[in-house]
N, C-alpha and C positions, 0 to 999 in steps of 0.2 A: 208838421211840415213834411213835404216829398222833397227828397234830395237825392239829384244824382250825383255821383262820387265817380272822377276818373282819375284812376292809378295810370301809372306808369311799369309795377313790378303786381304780381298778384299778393297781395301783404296777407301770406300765409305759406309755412310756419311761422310765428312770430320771434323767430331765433335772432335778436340784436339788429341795431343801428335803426336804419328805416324802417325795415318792416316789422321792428316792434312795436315804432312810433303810430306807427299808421294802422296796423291792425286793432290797437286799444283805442286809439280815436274813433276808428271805422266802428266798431262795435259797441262803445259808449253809444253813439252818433245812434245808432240802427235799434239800442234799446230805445231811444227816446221820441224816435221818427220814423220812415218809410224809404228807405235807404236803396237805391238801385246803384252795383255796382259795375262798371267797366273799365275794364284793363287789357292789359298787355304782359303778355309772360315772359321774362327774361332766362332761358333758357340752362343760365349759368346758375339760376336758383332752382328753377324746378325745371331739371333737363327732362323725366320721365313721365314719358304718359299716365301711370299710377300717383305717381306725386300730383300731378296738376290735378287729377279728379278728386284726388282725397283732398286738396284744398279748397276747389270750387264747391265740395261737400258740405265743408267745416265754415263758409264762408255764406254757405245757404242759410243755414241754421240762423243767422241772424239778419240775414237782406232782404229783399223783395224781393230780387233777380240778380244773377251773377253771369255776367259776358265775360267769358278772357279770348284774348287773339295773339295770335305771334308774332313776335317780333319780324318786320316785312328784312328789315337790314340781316336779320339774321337765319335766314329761311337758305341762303347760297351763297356760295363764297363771290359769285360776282355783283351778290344784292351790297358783301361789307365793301367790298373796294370799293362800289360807287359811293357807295355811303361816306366812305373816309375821303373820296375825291370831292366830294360836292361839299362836304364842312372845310376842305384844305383852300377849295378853289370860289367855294359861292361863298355869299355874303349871309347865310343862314350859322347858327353856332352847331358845333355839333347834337346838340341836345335836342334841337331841333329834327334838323336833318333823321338821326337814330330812330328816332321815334313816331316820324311821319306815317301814317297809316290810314288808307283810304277805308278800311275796315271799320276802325273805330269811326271815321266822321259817318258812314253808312250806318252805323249804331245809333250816333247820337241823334243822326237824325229822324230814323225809325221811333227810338225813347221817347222824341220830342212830340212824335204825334200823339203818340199814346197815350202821353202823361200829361198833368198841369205840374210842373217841378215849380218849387218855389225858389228854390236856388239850386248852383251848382258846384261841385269843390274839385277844384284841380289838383293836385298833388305834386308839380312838380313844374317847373316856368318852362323846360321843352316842350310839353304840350299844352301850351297856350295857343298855338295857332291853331288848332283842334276843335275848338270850342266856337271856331267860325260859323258850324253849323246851327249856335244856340243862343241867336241871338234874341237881344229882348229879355235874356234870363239873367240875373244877378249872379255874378260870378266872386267867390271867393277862391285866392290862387294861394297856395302854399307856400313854403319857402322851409326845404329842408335844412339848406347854406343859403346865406348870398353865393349865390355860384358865381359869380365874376371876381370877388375877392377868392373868393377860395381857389380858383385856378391863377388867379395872380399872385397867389402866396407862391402857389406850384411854381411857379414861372421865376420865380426869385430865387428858389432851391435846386433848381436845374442849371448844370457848369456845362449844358450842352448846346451850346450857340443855337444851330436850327430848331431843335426842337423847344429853346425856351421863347427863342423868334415865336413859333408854330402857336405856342400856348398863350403868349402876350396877346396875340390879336383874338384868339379864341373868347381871352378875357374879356376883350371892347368888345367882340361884338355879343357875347350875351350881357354886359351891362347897358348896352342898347336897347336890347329887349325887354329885360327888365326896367328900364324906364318907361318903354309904352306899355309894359303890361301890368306894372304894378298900379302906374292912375288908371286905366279902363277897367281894372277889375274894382268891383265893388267895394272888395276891402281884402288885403292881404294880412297873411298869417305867419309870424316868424318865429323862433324858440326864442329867443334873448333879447333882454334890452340890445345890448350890443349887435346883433343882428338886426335890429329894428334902427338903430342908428345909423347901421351903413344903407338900410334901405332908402332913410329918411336923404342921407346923402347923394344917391341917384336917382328918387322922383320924390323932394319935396313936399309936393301935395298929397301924395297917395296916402289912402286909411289903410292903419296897420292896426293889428291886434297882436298880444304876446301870447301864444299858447306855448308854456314850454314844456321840454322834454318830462318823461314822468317814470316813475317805475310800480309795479304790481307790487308793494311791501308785504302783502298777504304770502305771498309768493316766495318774496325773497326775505328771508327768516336768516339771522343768525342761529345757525344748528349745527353745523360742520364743523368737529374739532381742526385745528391747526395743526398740522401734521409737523412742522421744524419750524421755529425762530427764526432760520434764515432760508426761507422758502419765500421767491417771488412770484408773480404772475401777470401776465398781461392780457386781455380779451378783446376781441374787434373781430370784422373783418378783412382778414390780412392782406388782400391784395388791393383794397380803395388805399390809392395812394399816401393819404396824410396818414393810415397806419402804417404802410409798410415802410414809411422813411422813418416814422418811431421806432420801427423795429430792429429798421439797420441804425440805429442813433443808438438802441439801446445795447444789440451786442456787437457793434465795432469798437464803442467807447465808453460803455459804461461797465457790464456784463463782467469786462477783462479784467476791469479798474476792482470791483467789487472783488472778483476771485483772487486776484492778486492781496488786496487786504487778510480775506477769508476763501480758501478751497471751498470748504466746506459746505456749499449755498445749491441751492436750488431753484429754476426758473423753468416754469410753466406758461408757454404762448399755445392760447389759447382761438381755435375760429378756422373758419374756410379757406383756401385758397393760399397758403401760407407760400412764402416768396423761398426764393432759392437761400438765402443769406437762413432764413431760419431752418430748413433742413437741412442744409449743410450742419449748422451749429448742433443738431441734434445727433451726431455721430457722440457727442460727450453725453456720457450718460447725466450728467446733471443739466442737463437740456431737454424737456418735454415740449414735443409742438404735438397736439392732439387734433388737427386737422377739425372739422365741423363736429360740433356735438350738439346734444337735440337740448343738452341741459346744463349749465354754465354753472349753476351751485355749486356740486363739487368741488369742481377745480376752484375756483378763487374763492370760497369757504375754507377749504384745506392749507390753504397757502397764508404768511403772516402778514406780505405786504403787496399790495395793489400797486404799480408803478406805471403811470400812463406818460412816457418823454412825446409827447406830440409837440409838434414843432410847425406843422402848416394843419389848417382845420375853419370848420365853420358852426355853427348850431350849436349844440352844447351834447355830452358824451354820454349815452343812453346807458354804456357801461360798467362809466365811474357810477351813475346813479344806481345799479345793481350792487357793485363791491360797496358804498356806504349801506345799502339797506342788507344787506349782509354782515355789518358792522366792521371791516374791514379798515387798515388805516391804507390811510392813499397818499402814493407821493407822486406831484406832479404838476407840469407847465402851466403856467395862468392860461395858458389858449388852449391845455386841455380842461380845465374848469371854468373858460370862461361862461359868464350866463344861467351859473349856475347858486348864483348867490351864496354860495363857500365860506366863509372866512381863515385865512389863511392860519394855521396855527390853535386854530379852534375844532376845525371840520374835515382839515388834511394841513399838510405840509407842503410847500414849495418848492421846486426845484427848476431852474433852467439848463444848468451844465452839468457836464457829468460828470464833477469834483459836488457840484449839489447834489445830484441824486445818489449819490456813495457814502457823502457824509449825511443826509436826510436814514439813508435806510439803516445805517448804522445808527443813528439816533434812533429810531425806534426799536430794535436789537437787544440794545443795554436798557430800555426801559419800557419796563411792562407795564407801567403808570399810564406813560403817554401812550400806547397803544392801546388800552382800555377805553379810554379819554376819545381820542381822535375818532375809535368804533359806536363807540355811544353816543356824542352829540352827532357826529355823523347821519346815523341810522333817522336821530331825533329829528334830523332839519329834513330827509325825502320824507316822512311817515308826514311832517307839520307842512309841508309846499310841494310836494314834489310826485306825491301819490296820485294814480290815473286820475279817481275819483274827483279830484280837487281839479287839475292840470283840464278836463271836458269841460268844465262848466265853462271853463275861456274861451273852448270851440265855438260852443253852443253861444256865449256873446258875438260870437265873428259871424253867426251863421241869422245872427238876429238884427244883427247889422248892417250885412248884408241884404236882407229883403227889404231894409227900412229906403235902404239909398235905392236899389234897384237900378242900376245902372246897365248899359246894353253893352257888352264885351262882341268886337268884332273882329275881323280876321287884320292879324298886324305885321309889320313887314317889321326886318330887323334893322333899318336905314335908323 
């Protein structure tokens, strides 16, 4: 098959969350087809001109063609204002709105002459109206979250009147969207059942496919000694919001509660963009925040427990799937593992409050049994479900799917 593929981020490095997701799909996808890709650069990943070339490089290597364009919202400080006024004041979400770019539909619609695509893969329901130019073509639409839940969990966790106002409607209107874009595209793609439930809950009839999250187990090897018993660690990107309110969940109320038990303890936050709350907390020396790293092994190899308190979230955690195939034991919220077909007490430990996750991580402290245990069926359930190799073949069903129904994806309004 020919497939064009539109991103939203250029999914390269593959350093965590999305664009790990994406880059292993993207290149499964490109071993087995004729892959053209187009995007959009998010300036916050790859702010320098050397970065984005060495990416567009490493991304050559396995595509047909590789376009990236910049972000138009992020080109002038009065491209963001409009940008933030016309998502506060029009009827567009913002996801929308950010990502509008006359560049890309000049693309696709250039592609379209050129090529015969057999389908097309969208990456992300803000650029769905995008795709206006490609009509006639079977369209498969991603789904990294329900992003209308997921900013309505936001919206429940904000004590700030206006802005949880701001966010509630943010939410209707891209569940709006995602109802007309998930029946007109051919067939949508979500990581979890439970993702695919709440889909089912806002367009009924739409075809869905489960590809979920996966991890490289080739890659990620239990090798790393454990450097202390009571060494924690947490990994993400720390400023997308359902991490950074883990973060302050974890040292405003948990963190204190632990040292108070035991001084003695060690936490490692790990990833980009780390919030004010965790460099502050890094003035104690038993506080490591290591800002972006190109390679996560170490640190949570080194470390005895993986602790993810998520508390709002969508998809499933690309990073707990790292710390299990690292054999890692993991404590943490059923909505940070949801989707990931887990079992609670087999595969990790549960915790909701932070009298749970104090008494979970002292549970595995005192016994070096269940930490064995928890690392090794752990590791056993991503290597048996969970590995890339396995986790494509679900794409490749969505992308076969999709040509069979062939449906004409057209430009949608968010009414």
């Amino acid at each position: 098959m020919k497939l064009l593929w539109l991103n939203h981020f250029v999914p390269y490095p593959p350093a965590g969350g999305a664009l790990q997701r994406t880059y292993h799909l993207l290149r499964s996808t490109a071993s087995r087809h004729e892959v053209h890709l187009v995007a959009l650069n998010q300036r916050r990943l790859l702010p320098e001109p050397d970065g984005l070339a060495s990416a567009v490089r490493a991304l050559s290597a396995f595509c047909a063609s590789v376009q990236v364009f910049p972000l138009k919202s992020e080109q002038a400080a009065v491209n963001r204002i409009a940008t933030l006024a016309s998502a506060v004041l029009g009827r567009d979400p913002f996801d929308v709105v950010w990502l509008r770019s006359d560049a890309i539909r000049a693309a696709l619609e250039e592609l379209r002459a050129r090529h015969a695509f057999d389908v097309v893969h969208v990456d992300t329901i803000g650029l769905w109206p995008e795709v206006a130019a490609l009509s006639g073509l079977p369209v498969v639409l991603n789904h990294h979250n329900i992003e209308s839940e997921l900013v309505a969990r936001r919206a429940m966790l904000d004590d700030r009147r206006l802005r949880s106002t701001l966010v509630r409607r943010e939410s209707r209107k891209l569940r709006r969207l995602e109802r007309v874009a998930a029946l007109q595209a051919a067939t949508n793609v979500v990581v979890s059942q439970l993702d695919r439930e709440r889909l089912v809950a806002i367009a009924p009839a739409a075809s869905i496919h489960i590809v979920p999250n996966g991890v490289d187990t080739s890659y990620f090897q239990p090798a790393v000694p454990t450097t202390s018993d009571r060494s924690l660690v947490f990994a993400g990107t720390l400023s997308w919001f359902p991490n950074r309110d883990a973060i302050d969940f974890l040292l405003r109320d948990i963190w204190p509660a632990l040292l108070a038990k035991q001084p003695n303890r060690q936490l490692t936050l790990v990833g980009r963009d780390p919030p004010s709350s965790a460099l502050s907390s890094a003035i104690d020396p038993r506080v490591i925040v290591t800002g972006f790293v190109s390679d996560v092994r170490p640190h949570i190899g080194s470390a005895a427990v993986y602790v993810c308190p998520l508390r709002v979230g969508g998809g499933t955690r690309l990073k707990i799937l790292d710390a299990l195939a690292l054999g890692k034991p993991v404590v943490a919220t059923a909505i940070a593992v949801e989707g990931l077909g887990l079992v609670e007490g087999v595969h990790y430990l549960g915790a909701e409050t932070a009298a749970d996750f104090v008494g979970q991580v002292e549970r595995l402290e005192s016994d070096a049994g269940l930490r064995e245990s928890l690392g090794r069926l752990g590791r056993q359930h991503v290597v048996e479900h969970c590995d890339w190799n396995v986790v494509c073949d679900s794409l490749e069903s969505a992308f076969r799917d999709a040509t069979s129904r062939a449906r004409s994806p057209h430009a949608v309004a968010t009414t």
